[in-house]
C-alpha positions as CSV (number, residue, x, y, z in Angstrom):
1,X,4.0,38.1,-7.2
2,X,2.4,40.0,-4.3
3,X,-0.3,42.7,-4.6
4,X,-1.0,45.1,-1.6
5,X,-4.2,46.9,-2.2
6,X,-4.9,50.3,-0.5
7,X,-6.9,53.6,-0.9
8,X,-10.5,52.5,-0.1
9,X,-12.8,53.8,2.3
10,X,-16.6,55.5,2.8
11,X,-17.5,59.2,0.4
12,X,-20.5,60.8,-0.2
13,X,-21.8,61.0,-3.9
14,X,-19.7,63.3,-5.9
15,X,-16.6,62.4,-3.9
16,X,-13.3,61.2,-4.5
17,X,-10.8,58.1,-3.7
18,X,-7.6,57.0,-5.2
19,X,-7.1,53.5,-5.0
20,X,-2.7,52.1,-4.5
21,X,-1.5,48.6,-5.7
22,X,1.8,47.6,-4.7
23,X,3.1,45.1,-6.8
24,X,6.1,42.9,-5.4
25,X,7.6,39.5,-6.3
26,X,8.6,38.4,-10.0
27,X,8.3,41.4,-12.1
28,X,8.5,40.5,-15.4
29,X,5.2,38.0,-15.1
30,X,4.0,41.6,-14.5
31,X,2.8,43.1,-17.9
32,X,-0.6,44.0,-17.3
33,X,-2.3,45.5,-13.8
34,X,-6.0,45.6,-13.6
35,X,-8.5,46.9,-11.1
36,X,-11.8,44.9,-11.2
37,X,-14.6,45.6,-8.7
38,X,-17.2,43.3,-7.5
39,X,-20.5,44.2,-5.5
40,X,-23.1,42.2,-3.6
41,X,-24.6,39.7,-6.1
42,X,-23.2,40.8,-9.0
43,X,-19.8,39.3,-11.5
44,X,-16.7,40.2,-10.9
45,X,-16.6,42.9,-13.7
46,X,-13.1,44.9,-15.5
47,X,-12.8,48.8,-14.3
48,X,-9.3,50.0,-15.8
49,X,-6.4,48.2,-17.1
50,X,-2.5,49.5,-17.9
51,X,-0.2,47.8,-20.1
52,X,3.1,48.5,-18.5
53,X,5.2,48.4,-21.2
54,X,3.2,50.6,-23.5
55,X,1.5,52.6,-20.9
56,X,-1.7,52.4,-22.9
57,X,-4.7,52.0,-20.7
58,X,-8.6,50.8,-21.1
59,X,-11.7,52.0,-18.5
60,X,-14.7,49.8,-18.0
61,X,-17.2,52.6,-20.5
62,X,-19.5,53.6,-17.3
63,X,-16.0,55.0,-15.7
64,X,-14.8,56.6,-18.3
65,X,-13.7,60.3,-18.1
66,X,-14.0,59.7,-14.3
67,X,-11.6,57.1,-13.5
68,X,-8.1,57.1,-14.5
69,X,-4.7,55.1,-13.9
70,X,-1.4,56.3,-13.2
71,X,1.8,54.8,-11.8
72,X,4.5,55.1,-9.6
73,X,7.5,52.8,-11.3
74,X,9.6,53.6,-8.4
75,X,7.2,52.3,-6.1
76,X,6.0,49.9,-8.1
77,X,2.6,51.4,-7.3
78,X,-0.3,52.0,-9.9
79,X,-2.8,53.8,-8.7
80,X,-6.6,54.5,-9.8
81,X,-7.7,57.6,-9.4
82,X,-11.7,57.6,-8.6
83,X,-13.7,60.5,-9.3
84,X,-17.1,61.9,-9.1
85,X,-17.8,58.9,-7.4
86,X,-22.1,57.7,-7.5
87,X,-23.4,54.8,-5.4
88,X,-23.1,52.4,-8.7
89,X,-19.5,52.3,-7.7
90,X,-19.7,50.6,-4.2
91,X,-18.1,47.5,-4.6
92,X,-14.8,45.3,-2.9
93,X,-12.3,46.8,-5.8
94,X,-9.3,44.3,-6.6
95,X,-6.0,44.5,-8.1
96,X,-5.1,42.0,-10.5
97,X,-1.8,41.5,-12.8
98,X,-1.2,39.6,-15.6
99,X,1.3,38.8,-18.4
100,X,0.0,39.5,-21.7
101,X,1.0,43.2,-22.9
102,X,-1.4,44.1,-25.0
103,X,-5.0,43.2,-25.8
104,X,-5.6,39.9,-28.2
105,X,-8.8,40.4,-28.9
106,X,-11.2,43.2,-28.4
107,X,-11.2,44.3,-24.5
108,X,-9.4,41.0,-23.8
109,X,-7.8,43.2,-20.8
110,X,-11.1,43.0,-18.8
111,X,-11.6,38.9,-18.9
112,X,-10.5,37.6,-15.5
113,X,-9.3,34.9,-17.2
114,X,-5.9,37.1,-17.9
115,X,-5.0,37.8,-14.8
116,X,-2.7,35.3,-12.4
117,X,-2.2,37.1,-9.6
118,X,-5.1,38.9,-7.2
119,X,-5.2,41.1,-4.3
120,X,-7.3,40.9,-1.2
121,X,-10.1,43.7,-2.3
122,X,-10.5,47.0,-1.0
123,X,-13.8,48.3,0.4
124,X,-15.8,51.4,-1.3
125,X,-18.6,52.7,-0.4
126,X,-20.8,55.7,-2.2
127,X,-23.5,56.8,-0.2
């Protein structure tokens, strides 16, 4: 599996950025795609996850009602839509995919441990 982040880039506070992973390879490992985020000294920490099969989706709670996933199955492409964006949110963003379907336990979606597959990171910065 192959994951080919896109979307990042510099806003002012208040602005907007929608994120792209492209997913390639072995689909059906694919049942679960993630966006995590990481900034400068700080965990690797869960932003939004989609089941695929269900299309049910979880946000990280400080994103909530300002983030939100959508996807493109003929593109294989899910994308996260990034609003109102504040300078908490600078961080290297990563896509990650995964093959359980549903959560286990409670917010199981945003333990890296789930995931198998990364990206490389895309850069966003909130100034």
């Amino acid at each position: 599996v192959q994951l080919v982040e896109s979307g990042g880039g510099s806003v002012p506070t208040g602005g907007s950025l929608r994120l792209a992973c492209e997913v390639s390879g072995v689909m059906w490992q694919v049942s679960c795609v993630a966006w995590f985020r990481q900034a400068p000294g700080k965990e690797r920490e869960g932003v939004a996850a989609l089941y695929t099969k269900s299309s049910v989706t979880h946000y990280y709670y400080p994103v909530k009602g300002r983030f939100s996933l959508s996807e493109d199955k003929t593109k294989n492409t899910v994308y996260l839509l990034m609003n109102s964006l504040n300078p908490d949110d600078t961080a290297m963003y990563y896509c990650a995919v995964g093959p359980y379907e549903s959560d286990y336990y409670a917010d199981s979606w945003s333990s890296r441990t789930n995931y198998n597959y990364w990206g490389q990171g895309t850069q966003v910065t909130v100034s």
